[in-house]
DRENKE-182306 format. One record per residue: residue number from 1; residue in one letter; y, x, z of N, C-alpha, C in turn. Coordinates in steps of 0.001 Angstrom, whole numbers. Each point is the difference from the previous one (the first is absolute). Last residue first. Example, Ala and Ser with C-alpha at 12.3 -4.5 7.8 and 13.67 -1.06 7.14 Angstrom:
! residues 2
pos:2; code:S; n.y:-2250; n.x:12850; n.z:7080; ca.y:1190; ca.x:820; ca.z:60; c.y:1090; c.x:-770; c.z:730
pos:1; code:A; n.y:-5720; n.x:290; n.z:-70; ca.y:1190; ca.x:-890; ca.z:0; c.y:1200; c.x:900; c.z:0
This chain:
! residues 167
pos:167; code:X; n.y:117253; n.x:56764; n.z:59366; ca.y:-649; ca.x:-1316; ca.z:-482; c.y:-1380; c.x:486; c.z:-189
pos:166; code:X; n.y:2877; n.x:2407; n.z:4427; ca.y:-799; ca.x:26; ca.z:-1462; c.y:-330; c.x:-1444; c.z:-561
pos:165; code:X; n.y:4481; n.x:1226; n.z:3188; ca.y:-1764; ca.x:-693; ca.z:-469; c.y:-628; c.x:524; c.z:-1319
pos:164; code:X; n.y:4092; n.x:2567; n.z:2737; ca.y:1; ca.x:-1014; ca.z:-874; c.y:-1675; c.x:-410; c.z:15
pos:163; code:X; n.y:3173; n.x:2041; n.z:3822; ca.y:-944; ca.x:515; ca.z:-667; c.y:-341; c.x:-1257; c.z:-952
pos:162; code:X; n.y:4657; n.x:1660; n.z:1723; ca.y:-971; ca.x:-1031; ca.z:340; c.y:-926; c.x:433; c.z:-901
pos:161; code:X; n.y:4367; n.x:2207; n.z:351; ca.y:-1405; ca.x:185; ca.z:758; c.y:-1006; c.x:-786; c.z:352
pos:160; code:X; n.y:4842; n.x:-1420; n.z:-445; ca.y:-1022; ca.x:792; ca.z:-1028; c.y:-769; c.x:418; c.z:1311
pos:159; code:X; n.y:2344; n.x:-3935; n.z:1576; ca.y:898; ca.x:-36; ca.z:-1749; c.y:-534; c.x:1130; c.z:-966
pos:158; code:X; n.y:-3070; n.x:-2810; n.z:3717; ca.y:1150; ca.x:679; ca.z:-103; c.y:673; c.x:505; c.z:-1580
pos:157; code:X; n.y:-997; n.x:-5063; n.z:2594; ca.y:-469; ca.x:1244; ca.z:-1122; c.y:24; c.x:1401; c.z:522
pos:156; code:X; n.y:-239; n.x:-4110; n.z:3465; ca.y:1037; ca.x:843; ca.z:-510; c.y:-527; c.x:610; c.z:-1086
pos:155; code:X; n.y:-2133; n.x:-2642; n.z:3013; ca.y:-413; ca.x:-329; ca.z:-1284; c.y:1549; c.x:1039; c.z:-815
pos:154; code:X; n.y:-1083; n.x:-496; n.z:5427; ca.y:-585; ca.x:1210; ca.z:-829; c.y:-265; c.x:-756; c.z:-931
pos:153; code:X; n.y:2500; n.x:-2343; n.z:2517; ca.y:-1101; ca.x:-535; ca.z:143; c.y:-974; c.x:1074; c.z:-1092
pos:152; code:X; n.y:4847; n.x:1141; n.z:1213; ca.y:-945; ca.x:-458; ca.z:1938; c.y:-1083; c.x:-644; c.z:-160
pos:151; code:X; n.y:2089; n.x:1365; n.z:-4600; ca.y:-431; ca.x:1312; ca.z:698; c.y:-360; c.x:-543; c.z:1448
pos:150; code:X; n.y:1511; n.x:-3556; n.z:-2396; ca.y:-758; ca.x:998; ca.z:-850; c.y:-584; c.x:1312; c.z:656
pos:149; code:X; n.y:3898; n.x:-2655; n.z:1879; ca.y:-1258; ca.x:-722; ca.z:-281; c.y:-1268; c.x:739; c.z:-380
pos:148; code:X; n.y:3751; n.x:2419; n.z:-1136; ca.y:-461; ca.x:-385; ca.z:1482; c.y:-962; c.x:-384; c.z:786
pos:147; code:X; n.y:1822; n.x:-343; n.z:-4708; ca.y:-715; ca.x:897; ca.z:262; c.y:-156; c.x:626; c.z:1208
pos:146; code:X; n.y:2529; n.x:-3850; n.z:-750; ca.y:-1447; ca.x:-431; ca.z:-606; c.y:-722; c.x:1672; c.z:47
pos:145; code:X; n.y:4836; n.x:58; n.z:1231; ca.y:-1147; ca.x:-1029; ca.z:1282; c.y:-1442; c.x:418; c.z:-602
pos:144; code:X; n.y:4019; n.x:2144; n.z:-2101; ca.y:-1269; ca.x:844; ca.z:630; c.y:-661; c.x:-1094; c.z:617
pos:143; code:X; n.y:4486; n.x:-669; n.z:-606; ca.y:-679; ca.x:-266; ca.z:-1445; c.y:-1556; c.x:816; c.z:-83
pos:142; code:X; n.y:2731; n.x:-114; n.z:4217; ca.y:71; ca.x:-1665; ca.z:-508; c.y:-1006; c.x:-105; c.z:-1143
pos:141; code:X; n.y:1183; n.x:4660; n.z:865; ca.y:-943; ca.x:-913; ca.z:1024; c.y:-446; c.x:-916; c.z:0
pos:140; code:X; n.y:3566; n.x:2130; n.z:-2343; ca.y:-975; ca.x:266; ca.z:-198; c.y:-1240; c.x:-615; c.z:351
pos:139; code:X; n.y:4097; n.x:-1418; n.z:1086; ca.y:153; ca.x:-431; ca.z:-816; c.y:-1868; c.x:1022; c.z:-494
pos:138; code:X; n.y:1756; n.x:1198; n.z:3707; ca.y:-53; ca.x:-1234; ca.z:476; c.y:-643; c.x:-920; c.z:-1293
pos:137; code:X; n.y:2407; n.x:4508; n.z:-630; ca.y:-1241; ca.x:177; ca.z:769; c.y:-1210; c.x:-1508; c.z:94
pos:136; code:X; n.y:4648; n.x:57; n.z:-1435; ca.y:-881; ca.x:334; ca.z:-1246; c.y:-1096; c.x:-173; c.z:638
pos:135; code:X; n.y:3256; n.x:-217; n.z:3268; ca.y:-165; ca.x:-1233; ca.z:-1064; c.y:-1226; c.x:-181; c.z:-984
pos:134; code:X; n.y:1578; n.x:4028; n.z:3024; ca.y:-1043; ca.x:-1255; ca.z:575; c.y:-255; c.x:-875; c.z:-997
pos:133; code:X; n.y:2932; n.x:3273; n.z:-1531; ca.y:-1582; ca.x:329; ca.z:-299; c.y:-1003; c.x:-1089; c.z:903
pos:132; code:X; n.y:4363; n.x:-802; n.z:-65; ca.y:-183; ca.x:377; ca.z:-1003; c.y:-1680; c.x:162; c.z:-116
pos:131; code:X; n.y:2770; n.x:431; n.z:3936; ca.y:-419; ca.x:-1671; ca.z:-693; c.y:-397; c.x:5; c.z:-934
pos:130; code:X; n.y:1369; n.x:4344; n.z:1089; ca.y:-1695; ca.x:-325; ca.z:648; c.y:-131; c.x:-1704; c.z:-1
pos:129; code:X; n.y:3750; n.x:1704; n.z:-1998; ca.y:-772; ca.x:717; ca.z:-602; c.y:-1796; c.x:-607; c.z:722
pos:128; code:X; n.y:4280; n.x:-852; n.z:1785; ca.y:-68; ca.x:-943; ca.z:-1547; c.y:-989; c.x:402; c.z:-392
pos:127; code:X; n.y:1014; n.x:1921; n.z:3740; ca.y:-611; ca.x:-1423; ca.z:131; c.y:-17; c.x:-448; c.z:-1257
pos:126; code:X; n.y:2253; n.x:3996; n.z:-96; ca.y:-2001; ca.x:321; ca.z:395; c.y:-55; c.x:-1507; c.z:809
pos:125; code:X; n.y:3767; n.x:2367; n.z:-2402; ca.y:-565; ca.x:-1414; ca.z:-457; c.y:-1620; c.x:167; c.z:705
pos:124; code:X; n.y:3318; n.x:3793; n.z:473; ca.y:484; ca.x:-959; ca.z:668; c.y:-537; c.x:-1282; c.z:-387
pos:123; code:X; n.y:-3050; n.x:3930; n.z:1658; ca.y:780; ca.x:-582; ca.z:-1268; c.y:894; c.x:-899; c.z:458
pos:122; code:X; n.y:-3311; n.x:2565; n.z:2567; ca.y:1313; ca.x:373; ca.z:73; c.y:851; c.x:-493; c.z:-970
pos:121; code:X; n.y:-5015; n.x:-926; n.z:145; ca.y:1323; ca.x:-170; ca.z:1489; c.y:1319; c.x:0; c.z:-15
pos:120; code:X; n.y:-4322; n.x:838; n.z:-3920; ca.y:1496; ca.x:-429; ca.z:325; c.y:1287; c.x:-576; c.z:925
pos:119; code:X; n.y:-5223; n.x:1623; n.z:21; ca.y:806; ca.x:837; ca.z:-1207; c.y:1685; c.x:-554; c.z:227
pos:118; code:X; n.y:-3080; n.x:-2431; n.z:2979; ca.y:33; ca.x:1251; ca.z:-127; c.y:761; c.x:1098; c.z:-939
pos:117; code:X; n.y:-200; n.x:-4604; n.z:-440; ca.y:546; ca.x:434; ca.z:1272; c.y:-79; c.x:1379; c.z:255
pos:116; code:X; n.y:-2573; n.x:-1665; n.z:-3827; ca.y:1809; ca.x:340; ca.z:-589; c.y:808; c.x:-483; c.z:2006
pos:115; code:X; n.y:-4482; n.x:276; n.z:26; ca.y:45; ca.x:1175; ca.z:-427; c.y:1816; c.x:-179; c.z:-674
pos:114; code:X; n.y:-2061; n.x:-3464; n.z:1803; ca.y:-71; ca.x:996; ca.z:957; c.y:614; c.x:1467; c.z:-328
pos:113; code:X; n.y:-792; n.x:-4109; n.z:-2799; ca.y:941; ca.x:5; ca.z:734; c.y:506; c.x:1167; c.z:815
pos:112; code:X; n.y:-4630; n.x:-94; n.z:-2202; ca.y:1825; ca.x:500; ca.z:-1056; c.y:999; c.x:103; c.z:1004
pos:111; code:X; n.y:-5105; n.x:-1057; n.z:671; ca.y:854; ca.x:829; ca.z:815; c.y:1481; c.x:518; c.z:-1022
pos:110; code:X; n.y:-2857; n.x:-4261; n.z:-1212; ca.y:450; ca.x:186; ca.z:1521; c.y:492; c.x:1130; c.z:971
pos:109; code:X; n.y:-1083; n.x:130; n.z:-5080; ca.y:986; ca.x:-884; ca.z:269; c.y:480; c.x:-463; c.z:1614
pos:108; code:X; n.y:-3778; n.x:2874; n.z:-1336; ca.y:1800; ca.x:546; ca.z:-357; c.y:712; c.x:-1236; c.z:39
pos:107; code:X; n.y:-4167; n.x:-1731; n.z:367; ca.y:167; ca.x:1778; ca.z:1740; c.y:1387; c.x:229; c.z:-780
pos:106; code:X; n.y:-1698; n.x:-3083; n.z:-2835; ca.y:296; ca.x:-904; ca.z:1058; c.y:580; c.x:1072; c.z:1093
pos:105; code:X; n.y:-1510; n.x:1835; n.z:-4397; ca.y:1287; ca.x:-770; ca.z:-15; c.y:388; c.x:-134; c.z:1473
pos:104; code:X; n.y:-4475; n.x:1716; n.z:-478; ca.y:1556; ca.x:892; ca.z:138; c.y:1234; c.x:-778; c.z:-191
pos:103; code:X; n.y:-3719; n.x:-2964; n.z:-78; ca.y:-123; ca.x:1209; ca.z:1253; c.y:1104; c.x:1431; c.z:-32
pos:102; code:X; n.y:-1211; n.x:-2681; n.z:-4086; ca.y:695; ca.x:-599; ca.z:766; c.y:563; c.x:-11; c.z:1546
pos:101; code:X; n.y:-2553; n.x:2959; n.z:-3769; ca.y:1536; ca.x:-214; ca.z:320; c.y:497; c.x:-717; c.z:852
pos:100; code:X; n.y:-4608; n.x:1959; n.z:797; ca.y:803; ca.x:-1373; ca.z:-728; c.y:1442; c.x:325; c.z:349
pos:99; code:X; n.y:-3688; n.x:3658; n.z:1153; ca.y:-528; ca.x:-521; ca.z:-1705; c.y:1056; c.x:-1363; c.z:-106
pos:98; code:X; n.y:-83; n.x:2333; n.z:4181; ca.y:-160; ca.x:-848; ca.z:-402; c.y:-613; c.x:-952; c.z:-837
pos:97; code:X; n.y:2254; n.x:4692; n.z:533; ca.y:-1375; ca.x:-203; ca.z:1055; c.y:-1135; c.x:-1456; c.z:-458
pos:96; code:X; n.y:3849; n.x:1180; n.z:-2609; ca.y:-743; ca.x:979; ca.z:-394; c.y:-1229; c.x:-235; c.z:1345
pos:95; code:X; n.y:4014; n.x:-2209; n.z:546; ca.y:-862; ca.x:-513; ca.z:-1595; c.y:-1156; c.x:450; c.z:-83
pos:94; code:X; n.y:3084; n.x:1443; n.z:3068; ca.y:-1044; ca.x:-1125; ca.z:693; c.y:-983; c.x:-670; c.z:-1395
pos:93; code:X; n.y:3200; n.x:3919; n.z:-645; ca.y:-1417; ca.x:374; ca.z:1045; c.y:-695; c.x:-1088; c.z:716
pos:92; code:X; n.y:3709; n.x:-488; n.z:-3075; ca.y:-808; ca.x:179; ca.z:-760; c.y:-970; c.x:320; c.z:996
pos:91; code:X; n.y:3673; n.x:-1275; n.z:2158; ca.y:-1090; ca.x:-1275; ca.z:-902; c.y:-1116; c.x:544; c.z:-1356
pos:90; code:X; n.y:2992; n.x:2590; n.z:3096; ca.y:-717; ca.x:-582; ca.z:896; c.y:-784; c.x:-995; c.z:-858
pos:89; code:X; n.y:2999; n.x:2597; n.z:-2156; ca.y:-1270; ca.x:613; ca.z:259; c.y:-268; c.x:-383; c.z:671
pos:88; code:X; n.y:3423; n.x:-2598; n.z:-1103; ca.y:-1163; ca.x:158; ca.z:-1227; c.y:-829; c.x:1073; c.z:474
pos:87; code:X; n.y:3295; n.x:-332; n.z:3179; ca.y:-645; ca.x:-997; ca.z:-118; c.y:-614; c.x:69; c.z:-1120
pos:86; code:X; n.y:2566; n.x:3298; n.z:325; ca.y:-792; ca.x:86; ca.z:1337; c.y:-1547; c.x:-1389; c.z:-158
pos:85; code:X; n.y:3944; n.x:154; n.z:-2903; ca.y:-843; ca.x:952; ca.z:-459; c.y:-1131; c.x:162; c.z:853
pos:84; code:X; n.y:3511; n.x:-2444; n.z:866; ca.y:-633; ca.x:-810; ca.z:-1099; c.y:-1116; c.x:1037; c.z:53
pos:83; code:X; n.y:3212; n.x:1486; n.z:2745; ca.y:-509; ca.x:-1224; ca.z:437; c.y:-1140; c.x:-192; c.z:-843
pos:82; code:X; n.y:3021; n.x:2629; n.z:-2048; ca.y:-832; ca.x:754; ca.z:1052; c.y:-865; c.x:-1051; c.z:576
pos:81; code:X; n.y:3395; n.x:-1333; n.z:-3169; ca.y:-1252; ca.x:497; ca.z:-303; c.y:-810; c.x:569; c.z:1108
pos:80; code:X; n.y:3514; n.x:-4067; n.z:-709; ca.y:-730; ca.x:860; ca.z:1034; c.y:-1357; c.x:679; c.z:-364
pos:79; code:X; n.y:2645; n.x:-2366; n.z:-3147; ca.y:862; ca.x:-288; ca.z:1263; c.y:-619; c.x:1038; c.z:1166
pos:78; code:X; n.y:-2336; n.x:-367; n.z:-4391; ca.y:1385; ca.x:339; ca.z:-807; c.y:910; c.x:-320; c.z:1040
pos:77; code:X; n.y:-4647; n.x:-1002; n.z:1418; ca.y:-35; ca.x:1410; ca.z:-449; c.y:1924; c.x:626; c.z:-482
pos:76; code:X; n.y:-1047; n.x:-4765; n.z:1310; ca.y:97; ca.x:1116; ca.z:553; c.y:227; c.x:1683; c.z:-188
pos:75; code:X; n.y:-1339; n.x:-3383; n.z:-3596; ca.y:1321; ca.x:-520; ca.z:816; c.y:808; c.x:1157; c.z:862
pos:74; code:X; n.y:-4210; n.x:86; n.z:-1932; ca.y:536; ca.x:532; ca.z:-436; c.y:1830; c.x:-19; c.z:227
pos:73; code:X; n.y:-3867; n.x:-1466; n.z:2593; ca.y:-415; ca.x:1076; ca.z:-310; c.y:1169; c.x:764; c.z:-912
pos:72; code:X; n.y:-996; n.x:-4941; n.z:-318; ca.y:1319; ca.x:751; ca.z:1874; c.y:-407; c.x:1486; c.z:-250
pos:71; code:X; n.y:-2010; n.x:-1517; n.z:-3301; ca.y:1456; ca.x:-951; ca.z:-415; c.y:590; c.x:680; c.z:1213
pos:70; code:X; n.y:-4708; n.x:657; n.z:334; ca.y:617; ca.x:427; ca.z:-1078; c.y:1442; c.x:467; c.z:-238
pos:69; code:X; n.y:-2115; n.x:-3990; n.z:2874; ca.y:96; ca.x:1432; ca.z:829; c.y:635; c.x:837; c.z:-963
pos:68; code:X; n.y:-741; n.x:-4822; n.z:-744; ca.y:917; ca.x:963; ca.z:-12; c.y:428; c.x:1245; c.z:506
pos:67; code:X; n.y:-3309; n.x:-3537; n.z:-1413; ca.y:-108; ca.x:-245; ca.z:1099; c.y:1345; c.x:1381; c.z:859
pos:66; code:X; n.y:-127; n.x:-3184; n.z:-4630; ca.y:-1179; ca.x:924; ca.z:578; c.y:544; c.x:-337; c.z:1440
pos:65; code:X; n.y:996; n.x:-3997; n.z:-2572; ca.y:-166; ca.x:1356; ca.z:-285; c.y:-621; c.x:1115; c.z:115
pos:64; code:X; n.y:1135; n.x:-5650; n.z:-778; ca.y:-446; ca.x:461; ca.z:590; c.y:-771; c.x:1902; c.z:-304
pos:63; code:X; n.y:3390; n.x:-3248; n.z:-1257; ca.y:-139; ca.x:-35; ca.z:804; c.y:-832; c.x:450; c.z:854
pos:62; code:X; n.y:-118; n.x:-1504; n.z:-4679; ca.y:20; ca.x:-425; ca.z:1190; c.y:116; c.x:-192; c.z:1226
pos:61; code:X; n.y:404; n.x:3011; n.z:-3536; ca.y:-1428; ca.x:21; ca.z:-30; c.y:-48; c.x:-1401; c.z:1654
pos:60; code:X; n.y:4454; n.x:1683; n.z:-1235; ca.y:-852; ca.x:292; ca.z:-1305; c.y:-1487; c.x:-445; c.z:-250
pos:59; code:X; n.y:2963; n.x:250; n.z:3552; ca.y:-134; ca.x:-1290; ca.z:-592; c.y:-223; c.x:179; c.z:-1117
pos:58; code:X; n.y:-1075; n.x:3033; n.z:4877; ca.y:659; ca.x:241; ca.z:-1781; c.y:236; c.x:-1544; c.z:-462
pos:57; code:X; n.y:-1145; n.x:2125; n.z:4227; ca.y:410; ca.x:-1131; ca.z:11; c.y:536; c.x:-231; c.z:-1660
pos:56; code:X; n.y:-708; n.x:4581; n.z:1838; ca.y:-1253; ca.x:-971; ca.z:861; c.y:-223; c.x:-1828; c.z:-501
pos:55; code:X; n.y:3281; n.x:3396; n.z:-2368; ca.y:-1128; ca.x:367; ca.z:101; c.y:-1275; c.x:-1311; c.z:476
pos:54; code:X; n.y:4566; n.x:-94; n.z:1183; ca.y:392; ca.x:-567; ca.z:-1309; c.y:-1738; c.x:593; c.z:-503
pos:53; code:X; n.y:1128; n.x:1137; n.z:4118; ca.y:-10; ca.x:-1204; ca.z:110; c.y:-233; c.x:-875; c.z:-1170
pos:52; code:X; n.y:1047; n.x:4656; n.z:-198; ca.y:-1302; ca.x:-503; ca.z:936; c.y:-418; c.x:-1141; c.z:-237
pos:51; code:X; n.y:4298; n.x:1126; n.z:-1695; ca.y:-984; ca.x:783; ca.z:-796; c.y:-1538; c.x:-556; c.z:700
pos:50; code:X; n.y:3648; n.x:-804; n.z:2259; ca.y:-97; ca.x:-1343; ca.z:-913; c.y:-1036; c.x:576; c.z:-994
pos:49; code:X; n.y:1362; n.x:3342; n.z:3777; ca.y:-1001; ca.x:-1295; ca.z:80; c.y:-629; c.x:-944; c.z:-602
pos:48; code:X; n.y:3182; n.x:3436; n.z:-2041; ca.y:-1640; ca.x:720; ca.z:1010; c.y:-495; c.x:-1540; c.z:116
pos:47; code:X; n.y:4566; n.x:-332; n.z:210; ca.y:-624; ca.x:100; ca.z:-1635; c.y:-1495; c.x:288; c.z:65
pos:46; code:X; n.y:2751; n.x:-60; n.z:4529; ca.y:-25; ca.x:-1872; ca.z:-1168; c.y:-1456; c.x:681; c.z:-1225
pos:45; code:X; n.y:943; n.x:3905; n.z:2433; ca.y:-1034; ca.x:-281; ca.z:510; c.y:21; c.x:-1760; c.z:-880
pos:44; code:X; n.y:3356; n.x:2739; n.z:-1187; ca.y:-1023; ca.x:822; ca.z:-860; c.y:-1054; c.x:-864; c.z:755
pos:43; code:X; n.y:4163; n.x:-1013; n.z:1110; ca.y:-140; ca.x:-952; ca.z:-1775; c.y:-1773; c.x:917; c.z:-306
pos:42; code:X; n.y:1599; n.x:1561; n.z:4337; ca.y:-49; ca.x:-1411; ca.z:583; c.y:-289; c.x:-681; c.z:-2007
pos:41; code:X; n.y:990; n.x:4447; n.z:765; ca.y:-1370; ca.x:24; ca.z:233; c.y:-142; c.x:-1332; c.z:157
pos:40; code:X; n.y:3129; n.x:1860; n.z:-3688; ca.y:-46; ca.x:-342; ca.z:926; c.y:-788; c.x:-35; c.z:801
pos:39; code:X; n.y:125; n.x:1402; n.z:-4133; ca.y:-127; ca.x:1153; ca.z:583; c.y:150; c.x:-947; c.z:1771
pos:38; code:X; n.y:-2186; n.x:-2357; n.z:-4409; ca.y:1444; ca.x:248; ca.z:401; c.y:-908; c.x:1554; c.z:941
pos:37; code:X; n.y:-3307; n.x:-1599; n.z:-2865; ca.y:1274; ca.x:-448; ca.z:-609; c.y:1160; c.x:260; c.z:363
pos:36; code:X; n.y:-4174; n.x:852; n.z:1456; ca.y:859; ca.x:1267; ca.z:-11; c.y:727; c.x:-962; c.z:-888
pos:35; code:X; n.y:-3489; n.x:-2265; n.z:1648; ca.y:450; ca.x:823; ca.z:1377; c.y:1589; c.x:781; c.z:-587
pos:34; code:X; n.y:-2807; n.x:-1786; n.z:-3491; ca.y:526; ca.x:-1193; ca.z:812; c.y:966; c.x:553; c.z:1172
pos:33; code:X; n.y:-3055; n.x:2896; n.z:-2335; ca.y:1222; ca.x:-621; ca.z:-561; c.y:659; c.x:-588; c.z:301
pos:32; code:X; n.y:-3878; n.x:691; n.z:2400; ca.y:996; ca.x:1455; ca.z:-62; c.y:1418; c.x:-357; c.z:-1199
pos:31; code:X; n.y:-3936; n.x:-3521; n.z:366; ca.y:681; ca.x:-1; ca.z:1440; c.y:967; c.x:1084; c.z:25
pos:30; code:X; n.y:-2787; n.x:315; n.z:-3857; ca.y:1258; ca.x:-1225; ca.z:3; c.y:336; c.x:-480; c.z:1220
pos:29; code:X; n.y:-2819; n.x:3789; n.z:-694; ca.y:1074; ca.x:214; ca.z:-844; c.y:998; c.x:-1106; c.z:283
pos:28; code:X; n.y:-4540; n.x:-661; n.z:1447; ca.y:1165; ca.x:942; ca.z:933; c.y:1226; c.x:447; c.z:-719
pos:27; code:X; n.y:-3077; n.x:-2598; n.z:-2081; ca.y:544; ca.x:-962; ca.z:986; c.y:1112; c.x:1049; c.z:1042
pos:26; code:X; n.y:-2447; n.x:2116; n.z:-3826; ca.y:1258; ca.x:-1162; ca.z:-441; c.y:308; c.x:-1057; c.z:1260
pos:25; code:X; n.y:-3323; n.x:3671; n.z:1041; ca.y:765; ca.x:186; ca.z:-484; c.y:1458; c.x:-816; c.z:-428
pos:24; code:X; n.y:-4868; n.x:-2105; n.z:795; ca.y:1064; ca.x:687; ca.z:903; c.y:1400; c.x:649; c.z:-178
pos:23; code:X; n.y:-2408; n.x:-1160; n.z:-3802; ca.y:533; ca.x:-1037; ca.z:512; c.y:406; c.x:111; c.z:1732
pos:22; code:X; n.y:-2204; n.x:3447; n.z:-2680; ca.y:1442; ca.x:-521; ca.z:-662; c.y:877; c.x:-938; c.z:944
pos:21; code:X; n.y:-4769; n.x:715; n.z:1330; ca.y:1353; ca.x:1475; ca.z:435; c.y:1187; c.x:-544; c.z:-198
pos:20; code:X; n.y:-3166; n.x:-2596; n.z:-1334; ca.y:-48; ca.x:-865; ca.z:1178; c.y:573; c.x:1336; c.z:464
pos:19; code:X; n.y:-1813; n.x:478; n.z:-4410; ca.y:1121; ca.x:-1447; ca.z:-298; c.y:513; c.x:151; c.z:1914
pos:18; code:X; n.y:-3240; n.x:2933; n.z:-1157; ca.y:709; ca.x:247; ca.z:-1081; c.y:1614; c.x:-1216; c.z:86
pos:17; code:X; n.y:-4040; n.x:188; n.z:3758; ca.y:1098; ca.x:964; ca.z:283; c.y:1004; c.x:-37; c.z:-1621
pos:16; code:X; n.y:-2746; n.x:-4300; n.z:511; ca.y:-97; ca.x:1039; ca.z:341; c.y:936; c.x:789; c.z:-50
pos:15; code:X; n.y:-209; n.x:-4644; n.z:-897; ca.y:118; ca.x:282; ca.z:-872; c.y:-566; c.x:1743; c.z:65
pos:14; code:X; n.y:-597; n.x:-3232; n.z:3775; ca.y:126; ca.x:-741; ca.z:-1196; c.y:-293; c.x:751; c.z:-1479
pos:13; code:X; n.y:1201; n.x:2211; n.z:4446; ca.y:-1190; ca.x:-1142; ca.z:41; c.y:-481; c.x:-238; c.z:-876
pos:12; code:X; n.y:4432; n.x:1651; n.z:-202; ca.y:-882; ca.x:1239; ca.z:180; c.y:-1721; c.x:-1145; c.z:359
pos:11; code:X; n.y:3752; n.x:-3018; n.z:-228; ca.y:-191; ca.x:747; ca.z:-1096; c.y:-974; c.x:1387; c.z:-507
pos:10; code:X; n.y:1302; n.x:-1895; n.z:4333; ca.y:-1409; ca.x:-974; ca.z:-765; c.y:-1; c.x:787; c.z:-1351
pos:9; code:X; n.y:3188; n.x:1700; n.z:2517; ca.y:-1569; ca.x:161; ca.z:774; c.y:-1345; c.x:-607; c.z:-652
pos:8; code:X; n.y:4808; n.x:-50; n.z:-962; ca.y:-596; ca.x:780; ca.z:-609; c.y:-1802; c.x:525; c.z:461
pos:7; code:X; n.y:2793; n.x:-4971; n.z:-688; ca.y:507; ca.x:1436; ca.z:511; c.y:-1105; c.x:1189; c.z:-78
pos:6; code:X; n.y:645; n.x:-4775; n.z:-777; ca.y:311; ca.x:609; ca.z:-943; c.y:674; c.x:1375; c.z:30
pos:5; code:X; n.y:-3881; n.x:-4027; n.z:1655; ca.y:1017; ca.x:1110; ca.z:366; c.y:523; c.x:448; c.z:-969
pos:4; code:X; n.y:-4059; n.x:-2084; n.z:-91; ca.y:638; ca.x:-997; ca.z:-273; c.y:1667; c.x:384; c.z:429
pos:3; code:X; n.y:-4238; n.x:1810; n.z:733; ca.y:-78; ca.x:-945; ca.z:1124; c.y:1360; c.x:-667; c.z:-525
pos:2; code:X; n.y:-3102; n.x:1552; n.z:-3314; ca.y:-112; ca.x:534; ca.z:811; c.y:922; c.x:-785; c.z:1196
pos:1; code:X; n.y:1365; n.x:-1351; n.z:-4492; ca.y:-1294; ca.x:511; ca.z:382; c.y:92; c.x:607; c.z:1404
């Protein structure tokens, strides 16, 4: 139903806040698991990703998944909290201006990189780290086209605050 996602955006769409929290939630849970299997940061960013990747690209449903912000949300969060953190309040204040998730996804995903340069200069994995978040970043974006589209020809939903029709 709904756009056919199996992520949480649609799910909150679809099923509303009772089913479409949870299901946030469990996507961020399972990028933070994934992340914390090893203590390594190079087995913690492999594991993180395939979590993503294994999300966006599920073969459960064909292949075809969500759109994995959630999943990196939680990835991160369990590799770079400060970073991460910075960035979910940049995406809840574009949400919140916005009314579309998809408008906060796309802005945090283009200022992540920046921000794990910033937070993490001084690391000794800070190319692994900011390939890292380019990758995902890139990977957000890619999976954001159609709501792109969507928003440069104003038919974008938004995800609340829409005023419902009277029948």
């Amino acid at each position: 139903m709904g756009s056919g996602n199996i992520g949480a955006t649609n799910a909150l769409r679809v099923l509303g806040p009772r089913w479409g929290i949870p299901v946030f939630l469990l996507d961020v849970a399972k990028g933070t698991a994934a992340a914390l299997l090893t203590t390594n940061p190079v087995g913690q960013l492999a594991a993180g990703i395939a979590s993503i990747f294994g999300h966006v690209f599920s073969p459960w449903v064909r292949f075809k998944g969500g759109r994995g912000v959630a999943t990196s949300l939680g990835v991160f969060l369990a590799i770079l909290p400060r970073a991460t953190l910075v960035v979910f309040a940049f995406w809840v204040l574009l949400v919140l201006v916005s009314r579309r998730v998809s408008v906060g996804s796309v802005g945090a995903a283009l200022v992540y990189p920046f921000l794990v340069i910033a937070f993490h200069a001084e690391s000794s994995h800070r190319r692994l780290l900011l390939a890292a978040a380019a990758l995902v970043a890139v990977l957000i974006v890619v999976r954001h086209i159609p709501n792109l589209k969507r928003l440069a020809s104003g038919t974008e939903p938004p995800t609340f605050g829409a005023k419902k029709a009277n029948p």
